[in-house]
C-alpha positions in Angstrom: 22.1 -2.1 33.2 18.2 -2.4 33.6 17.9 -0.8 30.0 20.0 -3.1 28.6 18.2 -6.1 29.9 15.4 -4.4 28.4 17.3 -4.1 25.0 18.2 -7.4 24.8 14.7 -8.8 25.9 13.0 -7.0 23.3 15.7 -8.2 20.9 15.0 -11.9 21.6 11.8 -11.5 21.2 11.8 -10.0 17.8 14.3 -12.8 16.8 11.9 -15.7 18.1 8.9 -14.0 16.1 7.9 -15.8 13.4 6.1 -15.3 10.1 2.3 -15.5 9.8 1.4 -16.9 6.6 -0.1 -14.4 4.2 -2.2 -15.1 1.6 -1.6 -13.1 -2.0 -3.7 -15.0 -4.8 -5.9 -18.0 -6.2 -7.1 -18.9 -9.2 -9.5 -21.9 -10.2 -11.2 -22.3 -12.9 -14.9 -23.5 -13.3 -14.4 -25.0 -16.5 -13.6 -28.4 -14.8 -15.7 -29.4 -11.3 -16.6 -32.4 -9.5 -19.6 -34.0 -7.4 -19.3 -33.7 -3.7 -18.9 -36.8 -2.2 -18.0 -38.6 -5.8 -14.3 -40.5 -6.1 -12.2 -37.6 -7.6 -13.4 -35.7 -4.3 -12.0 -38.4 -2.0 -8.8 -38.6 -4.0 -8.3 -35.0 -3.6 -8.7 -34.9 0.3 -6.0 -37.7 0.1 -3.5 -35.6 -1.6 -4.6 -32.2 0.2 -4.1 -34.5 3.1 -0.3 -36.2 2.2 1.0 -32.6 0.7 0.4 -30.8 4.6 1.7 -34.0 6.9 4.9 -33.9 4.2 5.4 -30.5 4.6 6.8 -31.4 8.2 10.0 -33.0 6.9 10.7 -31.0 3.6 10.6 -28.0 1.6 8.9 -29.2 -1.5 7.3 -32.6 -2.6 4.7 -33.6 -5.3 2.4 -36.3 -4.9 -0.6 -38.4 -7.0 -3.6 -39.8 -5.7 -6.2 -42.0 -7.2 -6.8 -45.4 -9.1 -6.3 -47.1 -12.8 -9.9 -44.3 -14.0 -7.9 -42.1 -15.3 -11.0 -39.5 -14.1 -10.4 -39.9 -10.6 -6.5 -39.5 -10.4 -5.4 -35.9 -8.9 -2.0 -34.6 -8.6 -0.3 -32.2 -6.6 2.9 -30.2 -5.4 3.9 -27.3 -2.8 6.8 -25.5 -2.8 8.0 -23.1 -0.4 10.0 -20.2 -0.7 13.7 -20.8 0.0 14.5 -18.8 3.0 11.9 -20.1 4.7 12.1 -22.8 7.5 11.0 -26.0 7.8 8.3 -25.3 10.9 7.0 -22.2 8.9 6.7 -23.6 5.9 4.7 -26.3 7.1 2.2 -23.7 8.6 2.0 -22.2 5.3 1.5 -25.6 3.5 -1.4 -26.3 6.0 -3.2 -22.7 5.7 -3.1 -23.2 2.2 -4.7 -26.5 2.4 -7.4 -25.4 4.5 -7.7 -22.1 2.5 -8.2 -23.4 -1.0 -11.0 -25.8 0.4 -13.0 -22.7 1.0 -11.9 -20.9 -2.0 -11.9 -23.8 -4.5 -15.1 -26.1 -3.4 -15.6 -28.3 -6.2 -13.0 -27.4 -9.0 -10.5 -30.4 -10.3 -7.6 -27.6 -10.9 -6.8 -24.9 -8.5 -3.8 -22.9 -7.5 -3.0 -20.5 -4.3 -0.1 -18.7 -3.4 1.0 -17.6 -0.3 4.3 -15.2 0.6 5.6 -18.5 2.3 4.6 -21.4 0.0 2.5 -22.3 -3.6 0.2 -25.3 -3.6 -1.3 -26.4 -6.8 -3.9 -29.8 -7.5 -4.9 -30.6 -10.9 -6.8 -33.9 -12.6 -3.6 -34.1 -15.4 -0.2 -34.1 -14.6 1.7 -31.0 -15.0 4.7 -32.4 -12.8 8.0 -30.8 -15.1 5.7 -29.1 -17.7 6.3 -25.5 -18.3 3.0 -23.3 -17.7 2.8 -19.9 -17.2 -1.0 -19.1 -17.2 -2.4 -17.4 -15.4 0.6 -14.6 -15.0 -0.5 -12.2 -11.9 1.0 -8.8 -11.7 1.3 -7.0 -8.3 2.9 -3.7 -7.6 3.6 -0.7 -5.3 1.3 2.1 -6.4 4.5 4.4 -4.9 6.7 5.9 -7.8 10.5 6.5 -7.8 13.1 8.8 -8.8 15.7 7.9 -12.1 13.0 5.5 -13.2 15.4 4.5 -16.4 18.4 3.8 -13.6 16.2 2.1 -11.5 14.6 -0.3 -13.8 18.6 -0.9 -15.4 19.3 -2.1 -11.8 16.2 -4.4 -11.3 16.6 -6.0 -14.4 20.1 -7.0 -13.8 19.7 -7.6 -10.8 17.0 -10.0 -11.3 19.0 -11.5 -14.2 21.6 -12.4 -11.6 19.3 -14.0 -9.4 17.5 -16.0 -12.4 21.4 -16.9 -13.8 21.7 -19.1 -10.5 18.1 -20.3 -9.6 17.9 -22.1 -13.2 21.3 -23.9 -11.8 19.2 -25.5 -8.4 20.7 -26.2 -5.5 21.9 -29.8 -3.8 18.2 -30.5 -2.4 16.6 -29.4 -6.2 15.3 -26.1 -5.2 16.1 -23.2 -7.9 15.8 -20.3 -6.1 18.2 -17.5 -5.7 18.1 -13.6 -4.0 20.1 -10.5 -4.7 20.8 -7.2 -2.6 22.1 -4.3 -4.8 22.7 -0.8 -3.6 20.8 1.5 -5.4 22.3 4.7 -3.5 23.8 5.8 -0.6 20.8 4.9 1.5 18.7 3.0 -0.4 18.8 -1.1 -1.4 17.2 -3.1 -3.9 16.2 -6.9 -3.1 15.1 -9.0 -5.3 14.5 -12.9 -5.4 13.3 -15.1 -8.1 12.3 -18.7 -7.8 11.0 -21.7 -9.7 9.0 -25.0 -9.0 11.6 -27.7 -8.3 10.0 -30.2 -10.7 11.0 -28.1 -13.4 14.2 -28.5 -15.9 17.2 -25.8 -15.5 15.9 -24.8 -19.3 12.3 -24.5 -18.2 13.6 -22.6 -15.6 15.5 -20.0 -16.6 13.5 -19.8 -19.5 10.4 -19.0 -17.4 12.6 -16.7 -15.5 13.3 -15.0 -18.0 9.9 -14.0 -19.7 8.6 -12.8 -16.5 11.4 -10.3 -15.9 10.9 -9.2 -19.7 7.3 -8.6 -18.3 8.0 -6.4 -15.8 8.7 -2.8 -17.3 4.7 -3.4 -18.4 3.2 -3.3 -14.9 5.8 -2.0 -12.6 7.9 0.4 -14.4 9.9 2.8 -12.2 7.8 1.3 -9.0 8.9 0.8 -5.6 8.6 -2.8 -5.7 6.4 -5.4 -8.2 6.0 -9.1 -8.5 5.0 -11.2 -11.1 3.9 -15.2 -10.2 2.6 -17.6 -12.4 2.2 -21.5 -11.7 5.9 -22.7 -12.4 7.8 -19.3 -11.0 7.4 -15.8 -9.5 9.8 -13.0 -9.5 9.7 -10.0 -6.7 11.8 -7.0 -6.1 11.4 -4.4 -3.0 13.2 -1.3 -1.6 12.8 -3.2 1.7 14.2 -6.8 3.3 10.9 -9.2 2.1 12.8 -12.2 2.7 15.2 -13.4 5.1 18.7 -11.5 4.8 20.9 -14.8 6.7 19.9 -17.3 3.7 21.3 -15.2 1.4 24.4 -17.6 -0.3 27.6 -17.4 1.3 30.3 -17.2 -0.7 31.8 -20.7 -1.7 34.3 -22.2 0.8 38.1 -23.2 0.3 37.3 -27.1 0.5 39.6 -27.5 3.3 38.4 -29.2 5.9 39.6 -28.8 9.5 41.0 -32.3 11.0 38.8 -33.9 13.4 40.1 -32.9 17.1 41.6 -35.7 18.2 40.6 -38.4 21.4 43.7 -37.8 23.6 42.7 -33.7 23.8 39.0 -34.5 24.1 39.4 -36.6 27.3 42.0 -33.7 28.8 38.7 -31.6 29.8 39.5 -31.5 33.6 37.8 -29.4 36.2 40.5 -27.7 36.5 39.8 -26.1 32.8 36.2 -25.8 33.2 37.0 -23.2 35.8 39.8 -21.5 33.5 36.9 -21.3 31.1 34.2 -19.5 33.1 37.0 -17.4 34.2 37.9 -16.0 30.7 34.0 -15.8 30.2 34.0 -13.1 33.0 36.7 -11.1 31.7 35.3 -10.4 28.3 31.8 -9.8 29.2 32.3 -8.1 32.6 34.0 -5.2 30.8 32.1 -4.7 27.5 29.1 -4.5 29.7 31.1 -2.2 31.9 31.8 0.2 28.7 28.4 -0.3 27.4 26.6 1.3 30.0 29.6 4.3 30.5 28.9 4.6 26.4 24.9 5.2 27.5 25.9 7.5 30.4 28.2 9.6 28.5 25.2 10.2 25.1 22.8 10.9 27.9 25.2 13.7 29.2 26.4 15.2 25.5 22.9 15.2 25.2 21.6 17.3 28.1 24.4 19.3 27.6 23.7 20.2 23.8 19.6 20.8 24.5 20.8 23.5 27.6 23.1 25.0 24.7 20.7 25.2 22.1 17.9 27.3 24.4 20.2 29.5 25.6 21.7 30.7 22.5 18.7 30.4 20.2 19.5 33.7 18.5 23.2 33.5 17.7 22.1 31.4 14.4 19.3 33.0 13.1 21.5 35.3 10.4 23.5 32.2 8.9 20.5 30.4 8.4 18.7 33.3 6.9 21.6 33.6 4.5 20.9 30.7 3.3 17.9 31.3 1.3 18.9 34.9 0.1 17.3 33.8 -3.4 13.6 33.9 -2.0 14.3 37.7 -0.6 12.4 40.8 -1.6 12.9 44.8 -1.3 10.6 46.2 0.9 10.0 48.6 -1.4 8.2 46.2 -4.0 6.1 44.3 -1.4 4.6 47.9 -0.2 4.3 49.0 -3.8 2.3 45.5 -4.4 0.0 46.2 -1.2 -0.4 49.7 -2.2 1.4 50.8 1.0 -0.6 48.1 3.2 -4.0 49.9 2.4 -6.7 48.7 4.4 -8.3 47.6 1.0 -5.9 44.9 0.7 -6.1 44.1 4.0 -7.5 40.3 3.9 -7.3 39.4 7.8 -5.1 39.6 10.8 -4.2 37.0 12.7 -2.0 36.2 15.8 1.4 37.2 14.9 0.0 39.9 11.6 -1.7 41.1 9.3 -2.7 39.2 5.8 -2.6 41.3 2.6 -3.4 41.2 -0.6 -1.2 42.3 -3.9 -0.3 42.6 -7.0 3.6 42.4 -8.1 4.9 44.3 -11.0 4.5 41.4 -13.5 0.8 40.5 -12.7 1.4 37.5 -9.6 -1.1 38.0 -7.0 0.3 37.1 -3.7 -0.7 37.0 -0.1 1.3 39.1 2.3 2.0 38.1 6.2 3.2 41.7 8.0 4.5 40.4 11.4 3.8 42.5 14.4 6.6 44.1 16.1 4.9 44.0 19.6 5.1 39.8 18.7 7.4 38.8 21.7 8.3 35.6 19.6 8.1 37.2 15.9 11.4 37.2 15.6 11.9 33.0 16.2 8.3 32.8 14.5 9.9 34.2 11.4 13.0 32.5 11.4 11.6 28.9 11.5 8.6 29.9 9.0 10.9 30.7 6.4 13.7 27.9 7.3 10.6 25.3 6.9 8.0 26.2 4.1 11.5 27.3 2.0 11.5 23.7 1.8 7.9 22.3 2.3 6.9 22.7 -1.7 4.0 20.6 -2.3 0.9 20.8 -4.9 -1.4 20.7 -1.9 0.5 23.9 -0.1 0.5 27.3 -0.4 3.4 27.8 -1.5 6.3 30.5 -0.1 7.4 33.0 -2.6 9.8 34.8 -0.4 10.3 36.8 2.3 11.6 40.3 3.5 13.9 41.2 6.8 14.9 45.3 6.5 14.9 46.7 9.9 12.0 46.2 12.5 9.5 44.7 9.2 9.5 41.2 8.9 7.3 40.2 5.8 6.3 36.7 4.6 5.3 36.3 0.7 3.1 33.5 -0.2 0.9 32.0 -3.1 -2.2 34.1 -3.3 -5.6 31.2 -3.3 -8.4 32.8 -4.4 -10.7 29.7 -3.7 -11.0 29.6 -0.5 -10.6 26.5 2.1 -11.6 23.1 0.9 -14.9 22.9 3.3 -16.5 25.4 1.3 -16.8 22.5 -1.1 -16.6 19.3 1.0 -19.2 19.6 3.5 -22.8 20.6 2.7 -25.7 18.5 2.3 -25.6 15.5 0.5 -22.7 13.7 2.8 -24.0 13.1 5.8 -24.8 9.4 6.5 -28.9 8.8 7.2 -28.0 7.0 10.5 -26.8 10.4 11.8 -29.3 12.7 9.8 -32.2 10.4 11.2 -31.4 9.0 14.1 -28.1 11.3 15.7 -26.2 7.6 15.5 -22.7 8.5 14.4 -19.4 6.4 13.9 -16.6 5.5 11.9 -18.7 4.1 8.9 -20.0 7.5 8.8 -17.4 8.9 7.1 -17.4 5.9 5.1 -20.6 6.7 3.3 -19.2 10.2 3.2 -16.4 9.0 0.8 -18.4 6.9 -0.8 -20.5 9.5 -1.8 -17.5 12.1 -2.9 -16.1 8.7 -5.3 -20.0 8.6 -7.3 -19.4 12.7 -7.5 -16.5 12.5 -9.3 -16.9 9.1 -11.5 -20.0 11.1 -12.6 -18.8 14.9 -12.3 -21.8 15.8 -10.6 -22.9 17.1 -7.0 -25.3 14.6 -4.9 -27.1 18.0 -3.3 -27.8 19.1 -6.1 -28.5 16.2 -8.7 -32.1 15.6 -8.8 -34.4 14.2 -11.9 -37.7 15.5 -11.5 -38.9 13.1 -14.4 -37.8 10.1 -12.4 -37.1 11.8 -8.6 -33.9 9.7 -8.0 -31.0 11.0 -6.2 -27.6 11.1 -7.3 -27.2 7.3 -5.4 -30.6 5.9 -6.6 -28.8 6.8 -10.0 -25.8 4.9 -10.1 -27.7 2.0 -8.0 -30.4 1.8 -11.1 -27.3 1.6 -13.6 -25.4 -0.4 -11.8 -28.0 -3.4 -11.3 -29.3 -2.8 -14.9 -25.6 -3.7 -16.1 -25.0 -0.1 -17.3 -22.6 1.2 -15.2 -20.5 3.0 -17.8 -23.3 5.3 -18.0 -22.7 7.0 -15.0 -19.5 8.3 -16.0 -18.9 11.8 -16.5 -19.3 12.5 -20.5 -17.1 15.0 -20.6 -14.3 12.4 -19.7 -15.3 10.6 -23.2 -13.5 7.9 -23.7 -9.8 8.6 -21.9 -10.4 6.1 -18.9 -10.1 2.6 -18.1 -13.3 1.0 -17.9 -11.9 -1.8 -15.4 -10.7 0.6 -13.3 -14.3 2.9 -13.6 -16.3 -0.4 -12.8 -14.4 -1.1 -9.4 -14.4 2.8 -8.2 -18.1 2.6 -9.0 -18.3 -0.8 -7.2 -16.6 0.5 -4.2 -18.7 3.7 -4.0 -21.4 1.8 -4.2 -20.2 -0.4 -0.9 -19.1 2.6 0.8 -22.5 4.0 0.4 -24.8 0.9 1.7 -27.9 1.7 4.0 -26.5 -0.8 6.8 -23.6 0.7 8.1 -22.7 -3.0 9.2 -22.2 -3.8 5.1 -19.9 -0.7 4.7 -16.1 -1.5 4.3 -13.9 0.2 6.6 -11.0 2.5 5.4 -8.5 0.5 5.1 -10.4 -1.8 3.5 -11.0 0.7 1.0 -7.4 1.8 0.4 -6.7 -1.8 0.1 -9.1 -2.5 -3.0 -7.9 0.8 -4.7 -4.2 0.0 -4.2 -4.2 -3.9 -4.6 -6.4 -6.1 -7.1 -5.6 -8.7 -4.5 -8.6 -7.7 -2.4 -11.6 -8.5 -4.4 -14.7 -5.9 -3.7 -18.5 -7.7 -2.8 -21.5 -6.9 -4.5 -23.2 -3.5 -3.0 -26.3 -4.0 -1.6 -28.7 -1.4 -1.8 -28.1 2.7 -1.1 -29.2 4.5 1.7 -32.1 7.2 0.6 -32.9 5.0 -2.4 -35.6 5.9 -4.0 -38.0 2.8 -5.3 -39.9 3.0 -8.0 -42.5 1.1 -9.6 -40.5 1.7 -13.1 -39.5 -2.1 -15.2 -35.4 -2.8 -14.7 -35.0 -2.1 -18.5 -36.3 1.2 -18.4 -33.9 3.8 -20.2 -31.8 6.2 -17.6 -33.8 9.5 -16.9 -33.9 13.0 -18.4 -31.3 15.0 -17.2 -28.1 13.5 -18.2 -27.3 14.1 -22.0 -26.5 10.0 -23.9 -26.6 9.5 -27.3 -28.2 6.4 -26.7 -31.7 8.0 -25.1 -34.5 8.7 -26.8 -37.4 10.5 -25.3 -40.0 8.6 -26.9 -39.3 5.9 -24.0 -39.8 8.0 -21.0 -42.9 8.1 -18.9 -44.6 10.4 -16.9 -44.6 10.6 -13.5 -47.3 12.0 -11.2 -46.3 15.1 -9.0 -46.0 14.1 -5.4 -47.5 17.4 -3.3 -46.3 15.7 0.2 -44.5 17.7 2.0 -40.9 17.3 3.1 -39.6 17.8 6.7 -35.8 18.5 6.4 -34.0 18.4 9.7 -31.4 21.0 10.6 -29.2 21.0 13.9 -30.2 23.8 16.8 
C-alpha cells in the first residue's frame, strides 16, 4: 500500500510539472538600429510591454505602437505553440520579452523563437505578409535505418499535418500534429504550424516549401526542424509536444438534453450516502487486487532468480547451438598457433593464455586458450561467446569464432597489431600547464586536453612534436597566430586539400582554440563542447589567448613559419631569429 502511495505521489507530481521555456534561435539584423532613449525606442518598450501582459488572456495577438511619423511606429505579434497552455505560454511570451532586450539592443527588426512561443517586432508591417527569411535548419546528428522509408513517412506525414493547419481552427490558430507508427516499437511525431495572421494560402503554401526543404538538412535523421518567421515544421522519434491536444475525432452533433430541475432538487442525504457507498466498493477492491498483483510479481520473481542459479548449466548447450556458424576445428586453431608454441604466445592472463596465428588463408587472429584449472571457465566461456557474438562494433575487437571439443575451450578474435589507444593518446604535449606547473588539476583539465587532440587533427600534426625552430612556436602558438591574423584555413592539414567544409573547419578550430585557453576559468565545459559540435544553436566565443604561447616580437602580417609546406610562402619574407642558449627545466613526476 505504502508503494503505491509512493506511485501515485510521484505521478502527480510529474503531471503538475510544467515546461520551462527554452530558447532555440534569434536573428536581428544590424542593417536597421535606433538611438537609445530616441521615440522608436519608447514605442518599442510599449509594445514589448502590451504583447507579455496579453499573453495572460490568449494564445496569439498582434499589436502597433507609435504615432502619425511613420519612423517611430513598431509592430509586433507572438504566437505560441498550440498545445501549449495559457499560464505557460505566457511565461514563454515574457522570457522572450526580456530575452530579446539582451539579445537585440538597439535593432528596429528582430525575431526569437522559443519551443513554447515566437515573438517578432519590426518598424513595417509584416501583419499577413508571407516571409520566409531567414529559414533556420536544426537537426539530430543521430542517423536511422530505411532512410528512403523513413523520409516517405515524414513527408506524408507532415503533409497531413500541413493539409489541416492551412484550414485554422475556431480561435484562428493553424496548427496541426500527427503520430504515425513507423514500426512495431517506434513512432513518428510531427507538428507543423503557422502564424495566425496569415491567409489559409500563405499558409499551406509556406507549409509546404519547408517540408520540400527538409530531405536537404535532415535526410534519414532522427528528428529535424525547420522555422522561419511565418511557420516552422518539426518531426521527432519522441513525444515533443503534448500528446492530450492531439484533435479528437469530430463528434456526432448530438447534444445531450439538459438534466432537468425536478431530478436536480431530488439530491437528498439519503443519496449522498448511497454515493460514497458505491465509491467504497469500486476502489476498496481494485486497490485490494493491486497490491495481491505486486505480491504475486514479487514472488514469481524470487522464485525464477532461485531457479536460474541453481540450474545455471542445464542451458549452456542450446545456447551454444546457436551460434554453430562462428565454430572452428581444433585442429585448424592449433595448426594456426603452430601447436600453441611459446613463440606465439602473446600473454596469459586470468582465465588463459593469448596467442598469436596465422589461419590457412593469411588472417591473423588472436587466440584465448582457457585454463582447465579455471573453476568458472566453463560459465566464463559460455557468456563470452553468447555476448561479443553479438557486440560487433568498429571500435571492438571483433570475435571470429570459437572452439568447444572436449576439456579445450578456445576463443578466436581479431588480431590488433597496434597496440592500446594510450600508446598514442597520452605523452607530452596534453597535459594542461595548471597541472604541469603548479599540480592544480580539475575537470577543465581534460578540457585543454581535447582541445589540444581537435588542433592535432584539423592540422594532422602532433603538438609534442611540432616545433619551428625558425619562429620557436608550438603547435598552439601556431594556430593562435593564424587564427588572429584571419588565416585560419591555413592550419588545416594539406593533405586534406580541398574535401572539407570550411564553416565547419573554422568552428572546430574556434572551439579548439576555447578548449585550449590559459585560464581554465575561460575554458568551456564538455557538454558545452558537445553542444557547439552537435547544434549551431550554441554560438562559440572568441578564444582568448593559449596556454604556453609563445610571444614574439614578429609584426601580425608576418607570413606563417618554415616548416609547413603552402604554396603561398615565399622564403624571401622570413627572418632570422637569434638562438636562445637558456636552458630548459622540464619537470617529470617522481
Amino acid at each position: 500500500m505504502l508503494s503505491l502511495l509512493f506511485l501515485s505521489l510521484l505521478l502527480s507530481l510529474a503531471l503538475k510539472s510544467e515546461p520551462v521555456p527554452t530558447y532555440t534561435y534569434h536573428s536581428c539584423p544590424n542593417t536597421t538600429t535606433f538611438a537609445p532613449n530616441s521615440t522608436y525606442q519608447s514605442n518599442l518598450n510599449s509594445l514589448l510591454s502590451s504583447l507579455s501582459s496579453n499573453a495572460t488572456s490568449r494564445e496569439h495577438h498582434n499589436a502597433t505602437a507609435g504615432g502619425r511619423d511613420p519612423s517611430t511606429v513598431s509592430y509586433g505579434l507572438f504566437f505560441c505553440r498550440g498545445d501549449v497552455g495559457t499560464k505557460d505560454c505566457r511565461e514563454c511570451v515574457q522570457s522572450a520579452v526580456e530575452d530579446v532586450r539582451n539579445r537585440c539592443p538597439v535593432e528596429k527588426d528582430a525575431i526569437i523563437w522559443y519551443e513554447q512561443c515566437q515573438l517578432r517586432y519590426s518598424n513595417l508591417s509584416f501583419f499577413g505578409a508571407l516571409d520566409e527569411t531567414p529559414t533556420i535548419y536544426l537537426w539530430n546528428t543521430a542517423d536511422i535505418t530505411e532512410k528512403e522509408r523513413f523520409n516517405q513517412l515524414v513527408e506524408d506525414t507532415l503533409n497531413e499535418a500541413t493539409a489541416e493547419a492551412a484550414k485554422g481552427r475556431p480561435g484562428g490558430e493553424k496548427f496541426a500534429m500527427r503520430t504515425a507508427n513507423f514500426s512495431r516499437f517506434q513512432k513518428l511525431y510531427g507538428l507543423v504550424q503557422c502564424s495566425p495572421d496569415l491567409s489559409s494560402e500563405d499558409c499551406n503554401r509556406c507549409l509546404q516549401d519547408s517540408v520540400s526543404k527538409l530531405p536537404s538538412c535532415c535526410y534519414g535523421k532522427f528528428g529535424g526542424r525547420v522555422i522561419s518567421p511565418c511557420c516552422n515544421i518539426r518531426y521527432e522519434v519522441y513525444p515533443f509536444f503534448n500528446l492530450t491536444a492531439i484533435s479528437p475525432p469530430p463528434s456526432t452533433g448530438l447534444t445531450p438534453p439538459p438534466p432537468s430541475n425536478t431530478i436536480a432538487k431530488q439530491n437528498t442525504e439519503g443519496e449522498s450516502d448511497i454515493s460514497y457507498v458505491i465509491i467504497l466498493a469500486i476502489v476498496v477492491p481494485i486497490a485490494v487486487c493491486t497490491v495481491l498483483l505486486i505480491l504475486a510479481i514479487c514472488i514469481l520473481r524470487r522464485r525464477a532468480k532461485q531457479h536460474n542459479s541453481i540450474e545455471p548449466e542445464n542451458v549452456g548447450d542450446d545456447e551454444i547451438t546457436t551460434i554453430e556458424s562462428l565454430h572452428f576445428d581444433f585442429a585448424e586453431i592449433e595448426a594456426a598457433t603452430n601447436k600453441f608454441s611459446l613463440d606465439c604466445k602473446l600473454g596469459e592472463g586470468g582465465f588463459g593464455e593469448v596467442y598469436k596465428g596465422t589461419l590457412a588463408n593469411g588472417q591473423e587472429i588472436a587466440v584465448k586458450r582457457l585454463s582447465k584449472s579455471s573453476g568458472q571457465g566453463v560459465e566464463e566461456f559460455k557468456n563470452e561467446v553468447l555476448l561479443l557474438a553479438k557486440l560487433q562494433h568498429r571500435n571492438l575487437v571483433r570475435l571470429f569464432g570459437f572452439c568447444f571439443e572436449g576439456e579445450e575451450k578456445l576463443l578466436v578474435y581479431e588480431f590488433v597489431p597496434n597496440r592500446s589507444l594510450d600508446n598514442f593518446l597520452y605523452g607530452p604535449g596534453y597535459m594542461s600547464p595548471e597541472y604541469a606547473m603548479h599540480g592544480q588539476f580539475s575537470v577543465k583539465s581534460d578540457v585543454y586536453s581535447f582541445g589540444v587532440l581537435v588542433l592535432e587533427i584539423i592540422s594532422g600534426k602532433k603538438n609534442s612534436s611540432f616545433y619551428e625552430s625558425d619562429r620557436g612556436q608550438d603547435l598552439l602558438s601556431y594556430a593562435w597566430k593564424l587564427w588572429k591574423a584571419g588565416t585560419p584555413l591555413d592550419f588545416v592539414d594539406p593533405k586534406l586539400e580541398s574535401a572539407y567544409s570550411e564553416d565547419e573547419v573554422l568552428r572546430c578550430v574556434q572551439i579548439g582554440l576555447l578548449c585550449v585557453q590559459e585560464d581554465p576559468e575561460d575554458r568551456p565545459t564538455m557538454t558545452t563542447v558537445v553542444l557547439m559540435f552537435n547544434s549551431y544553436s550554441v554560438t562559440p566565443g572568441q578564444p582568448q589567448q593559449p596556454a604556453f604561447y609563445v610571444r614574439t616580437s614578429e609584426p601580425e602580417h608576418m607570413m606563417p613559419a618554415a616548416g609547413l609546406n603552402f604554396d603561398h610562402q615565399s622564403t624571401s619574407n622570413q627572418l632570422p631569429l637569434s638562438v636562445n642558449e637558456a636552458s630548459i627545466t622540464d619537470f617529470y613526476p617522481r
